[in-house]
C-alpha positions as CSV (number, residue, x, y, z in Angstrom):
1,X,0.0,0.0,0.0
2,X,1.1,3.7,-1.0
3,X,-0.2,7.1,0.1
4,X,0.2,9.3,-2.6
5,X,1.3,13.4,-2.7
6,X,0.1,16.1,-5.7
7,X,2.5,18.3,-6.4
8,X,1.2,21.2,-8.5
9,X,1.4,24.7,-9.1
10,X,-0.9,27.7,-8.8
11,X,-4.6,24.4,-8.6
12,X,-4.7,21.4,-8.5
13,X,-6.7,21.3,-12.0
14,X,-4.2,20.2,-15.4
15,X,-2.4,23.2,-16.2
16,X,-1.6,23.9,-19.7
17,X,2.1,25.1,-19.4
18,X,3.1,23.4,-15.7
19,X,4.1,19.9,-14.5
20,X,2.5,17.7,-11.8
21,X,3.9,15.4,-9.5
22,X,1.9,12.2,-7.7
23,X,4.9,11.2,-5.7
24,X,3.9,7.7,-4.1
25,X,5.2,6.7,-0.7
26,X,5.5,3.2,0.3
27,X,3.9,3.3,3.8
28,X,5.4,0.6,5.3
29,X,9.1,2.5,4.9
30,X,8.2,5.8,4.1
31,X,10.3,5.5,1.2
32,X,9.1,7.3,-2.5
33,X,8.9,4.4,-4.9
34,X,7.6,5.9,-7.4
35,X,7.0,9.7,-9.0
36,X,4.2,10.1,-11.9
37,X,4.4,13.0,-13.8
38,X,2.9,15.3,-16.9
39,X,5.6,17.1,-19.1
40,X,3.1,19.7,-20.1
41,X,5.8,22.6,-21.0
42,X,7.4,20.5,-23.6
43,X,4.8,18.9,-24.9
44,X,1.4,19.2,-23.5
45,X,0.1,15.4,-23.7
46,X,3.3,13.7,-22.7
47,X,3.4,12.1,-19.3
48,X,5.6,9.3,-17.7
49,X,6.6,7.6,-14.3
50,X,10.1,7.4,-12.5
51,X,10.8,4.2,-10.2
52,X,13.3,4.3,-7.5
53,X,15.7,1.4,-8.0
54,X,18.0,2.2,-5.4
55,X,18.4,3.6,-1.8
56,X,21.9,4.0,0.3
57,X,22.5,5.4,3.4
58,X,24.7,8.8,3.0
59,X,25.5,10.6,6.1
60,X,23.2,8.8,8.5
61,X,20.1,10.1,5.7
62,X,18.4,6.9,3.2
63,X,18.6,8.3,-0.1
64,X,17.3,7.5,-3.5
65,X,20.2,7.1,-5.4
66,X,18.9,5.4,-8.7
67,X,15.7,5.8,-10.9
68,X,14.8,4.8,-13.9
69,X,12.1,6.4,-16.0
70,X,9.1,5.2,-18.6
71,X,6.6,6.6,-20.7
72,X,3.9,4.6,-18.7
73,X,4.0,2.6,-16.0
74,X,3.8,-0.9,-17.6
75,X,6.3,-0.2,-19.4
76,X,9.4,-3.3,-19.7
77,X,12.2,-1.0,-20.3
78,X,12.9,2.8,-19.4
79,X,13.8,5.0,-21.1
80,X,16.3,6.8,-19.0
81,X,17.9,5.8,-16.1
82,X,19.7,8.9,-13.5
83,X,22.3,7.3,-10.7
84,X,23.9,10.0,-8.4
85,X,26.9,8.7,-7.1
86,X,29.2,10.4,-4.8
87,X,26.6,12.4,-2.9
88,X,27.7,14.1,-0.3
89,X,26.4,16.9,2.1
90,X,28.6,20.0,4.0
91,X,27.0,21.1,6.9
92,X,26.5,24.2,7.7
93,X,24.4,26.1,10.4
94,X,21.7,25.9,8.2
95,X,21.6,21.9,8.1
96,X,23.3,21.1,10.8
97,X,19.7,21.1,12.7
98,X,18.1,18.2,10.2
99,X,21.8,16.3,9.6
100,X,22.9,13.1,12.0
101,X,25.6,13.9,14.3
């Protein structure tokens, strides 16, 4: 089971000229699995769905660190795939309230 988040701008109708978000979180971790979105700037039909295929643990924080995206989500193979490797946070006083000691 998922509880799911709209991110929009400006309503919560379809906007001609702005993304939206349905971020999914998996309730049992917390964790985003998944992120739907509309590419409405670009091109105002296009939509697509980004699957988180990878957490790790950086700096005492669990972190997606891989997703892969498709067009739809029964899709067999994406058609990007985004890794972030060597992430790595500097605190400051600013984030040294929300950072692991």
């Amino acid at each position: 089971p998922h509880d799911r988040v709209l991110v929009s701008w400006g309503a919560f109708e379809p906007q001609a000229d702005l993304e939206q978000w349905v971020i999914w979180f998996d309730r049992e971790s917390g964790r985003i699995s998944q992120m739907e979105f509309t590419i409405r700037d670009i091109a105002g039909w296009a939509s697509g769905v980004y699957y988180v295929d990878r957490y790790e643990t950086i700096q005492g924080l669990v972190l997606p660190t891989q997703f892969s995206a498709r067009f739809a989500a029964d899709d067999d193979a994406p058609v990007h795939q985004y890794t972030y490797e060597d992430v790595r946070f500097y605190k400051d006083e600013r984030l040294a309230e929300i950072l692991p000691q």
